[in-house]
C-alpha positions, 0 to 999 in steps of 0.5 A: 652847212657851209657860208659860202659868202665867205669863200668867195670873198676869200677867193676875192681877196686871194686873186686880188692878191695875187693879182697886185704881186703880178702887177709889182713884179711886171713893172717894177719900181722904187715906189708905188707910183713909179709902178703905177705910171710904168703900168698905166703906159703898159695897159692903158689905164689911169695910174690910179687904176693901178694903185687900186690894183696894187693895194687890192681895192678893185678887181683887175679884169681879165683883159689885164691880167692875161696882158701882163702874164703874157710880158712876164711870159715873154720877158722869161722866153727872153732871158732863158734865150739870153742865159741860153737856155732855150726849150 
């Protein structure tokens, strides 16, 4: 029988993982901080809320998560325009 604790904290710790890459990857920065104001503007929400998130302390909810794909998303739309690369 399998553990099943286990693999949610797995899944737990794989999405909050994958979470903080998108997080440092949407506002980018030279520290963590930097990252953390530029994102605290974006989402409104403390910038201890993101460093929370960037080191995978607490869930990002869903409202977040969908918000910073969708500026990655559109961030990617533009340069392919700009490359001229357009679909």
């Amino acid at each position: 029988m399998q553990y099943l604790a286990k693999t949610n904290t797995d899944f737990r710790d794989a999405s909050r993982k994958e979470d903080s890459r998108l997080v440092r990857r949407a506002f980018d920065g030279p520290t963590q901080d930097a990252i953390a104001k530029k994102g605290s503007r974006a989402l409104g929400v403390s910038p201890r809320q993101i460093i929370n998130w960037m080191k995978c302390e607490h869930d990002m909810p869903s409202w977040a998560v969908k918000a910073v794909q969708g500026y990655l998303d559109r961030l990617e739309a533009a340069a392919k325009r700009i490359e001229g690369r357009d679909e």
